[in-house]
Phi, psi and omega in degrees: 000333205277310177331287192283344186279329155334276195290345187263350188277302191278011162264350159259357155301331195255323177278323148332314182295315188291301133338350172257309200284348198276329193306301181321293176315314188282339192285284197317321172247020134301290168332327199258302199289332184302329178295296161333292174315312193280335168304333199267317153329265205350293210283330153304327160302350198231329170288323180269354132336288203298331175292317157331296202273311169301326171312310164324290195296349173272000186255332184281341063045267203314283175328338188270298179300350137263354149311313207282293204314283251266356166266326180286285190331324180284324183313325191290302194292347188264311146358291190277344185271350184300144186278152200269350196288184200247087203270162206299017196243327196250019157262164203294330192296012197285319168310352198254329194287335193272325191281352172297307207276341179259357145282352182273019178246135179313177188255354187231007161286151154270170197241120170252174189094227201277311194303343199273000000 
């Protein structure tokens, strides 16, 4: 009898230790998850910045590309009131006009300004 209250003092001795270390692991990741949630707020909070700061910038976007339209259209309409006829400038020939002007230059002169 003296045997079993012996063996039953240290199996109950070995579930305490046991039943402590489990108590220490669950403390550590209550601890880890308390940590977790707040990283996870941190991140959340930093997503809805970002989310923020993208919108601006999708609005500033937006505002900017009906400035640009709303210019194209007037470029057009000023377009369309400029006379259509055909000055020594405004034909397919302005290449014809550049290959003039670099044969009126000597073949062994240099050449200065923008051509050089």
């Amino acid at each position: 009898m003296l045997n079993e209250l012996e063996s039953l003092s240290q199996n109950i001795g070995r579930l305490i230790a046991v039943n402590e270390r489990q108590q220490q692991a669950r403390h550590a990741l209550e601890e880890q998850l308390a940590q977790l949630r707040q990283e996870n707020e941190t991140a959340q909070a930093e997503l809805a910045q970002l989310r923020e700061a993208r919108n601006a910038l999708q609005a500033e976007r937006d505002a900017l590309v009906a400035k640009i339209d709303d210019a194209q259209v007037r470029l057009n309409a000023i377009l369309e009131k400029l006379p259509r006829g055909k000055g020594p400038y405004d034909s397919d020939s302005q290449l014809d006009l550049l290959a003039s002007q670099q044969e009126k230059v000597e073949p062994g002169a240099v050449q200065h300004g923008e051509d050089a």
